[in-house]
C-alpha positions as CSV (number, residue, x, y, z in Angstrom):
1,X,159.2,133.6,106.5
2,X,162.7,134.3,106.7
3,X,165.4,132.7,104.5
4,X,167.2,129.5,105.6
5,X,171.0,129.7,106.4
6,X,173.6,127.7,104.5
7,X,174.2,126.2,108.0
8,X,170.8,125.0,108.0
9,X,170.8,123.6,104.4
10,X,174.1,121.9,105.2
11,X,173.1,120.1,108.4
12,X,169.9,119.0,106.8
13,X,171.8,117.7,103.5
14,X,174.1,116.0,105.7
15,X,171.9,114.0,107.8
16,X,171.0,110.4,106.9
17,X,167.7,109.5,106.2
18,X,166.6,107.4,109.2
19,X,164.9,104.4,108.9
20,X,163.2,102.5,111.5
21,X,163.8,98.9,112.9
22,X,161.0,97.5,112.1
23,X,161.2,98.5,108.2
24,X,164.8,97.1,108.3
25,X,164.1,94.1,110.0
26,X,165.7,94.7,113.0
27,X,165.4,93.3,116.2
28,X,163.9,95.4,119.0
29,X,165.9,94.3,122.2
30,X,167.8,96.6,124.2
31,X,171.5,96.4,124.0
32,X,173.1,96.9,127.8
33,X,175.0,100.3,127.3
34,X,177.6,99.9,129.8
35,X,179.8,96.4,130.6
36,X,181.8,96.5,133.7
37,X,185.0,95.4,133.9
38,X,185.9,92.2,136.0
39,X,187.0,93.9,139.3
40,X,190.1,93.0,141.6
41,X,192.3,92.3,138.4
42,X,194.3,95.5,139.0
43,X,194.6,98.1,142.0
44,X,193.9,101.4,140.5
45,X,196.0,104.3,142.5
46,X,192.8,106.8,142.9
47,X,194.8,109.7,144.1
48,X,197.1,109.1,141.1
49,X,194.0,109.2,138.4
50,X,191.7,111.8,140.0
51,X,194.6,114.2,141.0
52,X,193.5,116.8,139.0
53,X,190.2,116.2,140.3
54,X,191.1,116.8,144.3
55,X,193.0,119.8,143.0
56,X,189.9,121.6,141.4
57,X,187.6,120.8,144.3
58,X,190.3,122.4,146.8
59,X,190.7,125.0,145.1
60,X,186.5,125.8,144.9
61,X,186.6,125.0,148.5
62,X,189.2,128.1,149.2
63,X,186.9,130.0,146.9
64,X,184.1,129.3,148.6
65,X,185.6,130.0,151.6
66,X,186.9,133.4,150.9
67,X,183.4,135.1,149.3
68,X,181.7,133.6,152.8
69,X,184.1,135.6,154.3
70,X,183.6,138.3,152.2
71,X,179.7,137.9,152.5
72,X,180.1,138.0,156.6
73,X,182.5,141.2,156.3
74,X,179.5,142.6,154.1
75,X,176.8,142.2,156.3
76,X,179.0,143.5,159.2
77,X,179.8,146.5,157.4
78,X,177.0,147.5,156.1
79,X,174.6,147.2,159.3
């Protein structure tokens, strides 16, 4: 069996014992995980906050473009 790692002995030392709800008395209902926000209190400028987001996605489209371009060359070539 091969010898544990002092990264292994760490994490496991490091790690809470966990208890469950019942034995601490807790309640069993399910918490919602995500509240929305009241809408229509504030315009959001989409083009200002996902910016970076149109910017990658343009530039995988050129990408995209240019090795089906490439691919189409290919097959011409090689035929």
């Amino acid at each position: 069996m091969p010898k544990k790692s002092k990264r292994s002995q760490r994490r496991s030392a490091s790690t809470p014992a966990v208890r469950s709800k019942a034995a601490t008395g807790e309640s069993t209902v399910a918490k919602p995980a995500f509240t929305p926000r009241a809408t229509g209190s504030s315009k959001v400028d989409l083009a200002q906050e996902y910016g970076y987001v149109f910017a990658d996605l343009r530039k995988i489209a050129v990408i995209a473009v240019a090795m089906f371009a490439l691919l189409v060359v290919l097959a011409l070539v090689i035929r």
